[in-house]
Structures are given as structure tokens and as C-alpha cells.
N, C-alpha and C positions, 0 to 999 in steps of 0.2 A: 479694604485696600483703596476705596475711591475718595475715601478720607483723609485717610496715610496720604496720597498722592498731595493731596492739594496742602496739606499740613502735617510736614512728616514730624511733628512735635505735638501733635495731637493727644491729647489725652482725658479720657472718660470721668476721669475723677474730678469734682469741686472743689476748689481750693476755698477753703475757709473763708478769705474775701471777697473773694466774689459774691456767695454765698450771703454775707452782712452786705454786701453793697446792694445789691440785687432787696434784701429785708427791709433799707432803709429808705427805699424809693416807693412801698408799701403806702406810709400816710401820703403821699404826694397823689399818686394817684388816686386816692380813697376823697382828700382835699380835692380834687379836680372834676369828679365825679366821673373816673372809668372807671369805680370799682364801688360797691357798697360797703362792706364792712371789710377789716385786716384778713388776710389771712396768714394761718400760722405757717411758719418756715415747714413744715412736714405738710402742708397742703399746697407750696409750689414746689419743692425739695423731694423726689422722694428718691434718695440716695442711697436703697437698701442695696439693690445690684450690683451699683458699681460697688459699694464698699465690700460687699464678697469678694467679687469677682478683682475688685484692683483694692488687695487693702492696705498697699503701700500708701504714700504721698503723693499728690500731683506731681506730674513732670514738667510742668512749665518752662521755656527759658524766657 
């Protein structure tokens, strides 16, 4: 509810771009040296919960 409050549009699920946006800032960091090697989308992603639990679409507006 204290999340609701502050964004009653809230919603647990990743929308697909974010998701790729979030993947493609990956080599940048790796290039800059705060991270050693890629990691894969399932090792910063781990989307199994929500996707049970919400397996509609994000609700974004």
C-alpha cells in the first residue's frame, strides 16, 4: 500500500524495454570499468515471480 500511495500506477511487472534498455547499458559499464565481465539478462532479471504472480502485461501509463 506504501507504494500504491506514492504511485498509484505502479506496477511489478517489466516491460520488455526497460528490460533491453537496462541490457544495453551492460557494455558501457563493463567499458568504464564498474563491472568485469557482461552479465546475462537472467542474472540481473529475475522475473520468474512476477511473471506468476502478474502474468498479464505491464500496466504502465
Amino acid at each position: 500500500m506504501k507504494t500504491y500511495a506514492i504511485s498509484p500506477r505502479y506496477c511489478a511487472a517489466l516491460p520488455e524495454e526497460y528490460i533491453s534498455s537496462t541490457m544495453r547499458f551492460v557494455p558501457v559499464l563493463r567499458r568504464l570499468g564498474y563491472i568485469r565481465g557482461e552479465p546475462s539478462r537472467e542474472d540481473v532479471f529475475d522475473t520468474g515471480f512476477i511473471n506468476r504472480t502478474h502474468p498479464g502485461p505491464p500496466h504502465y501509463a
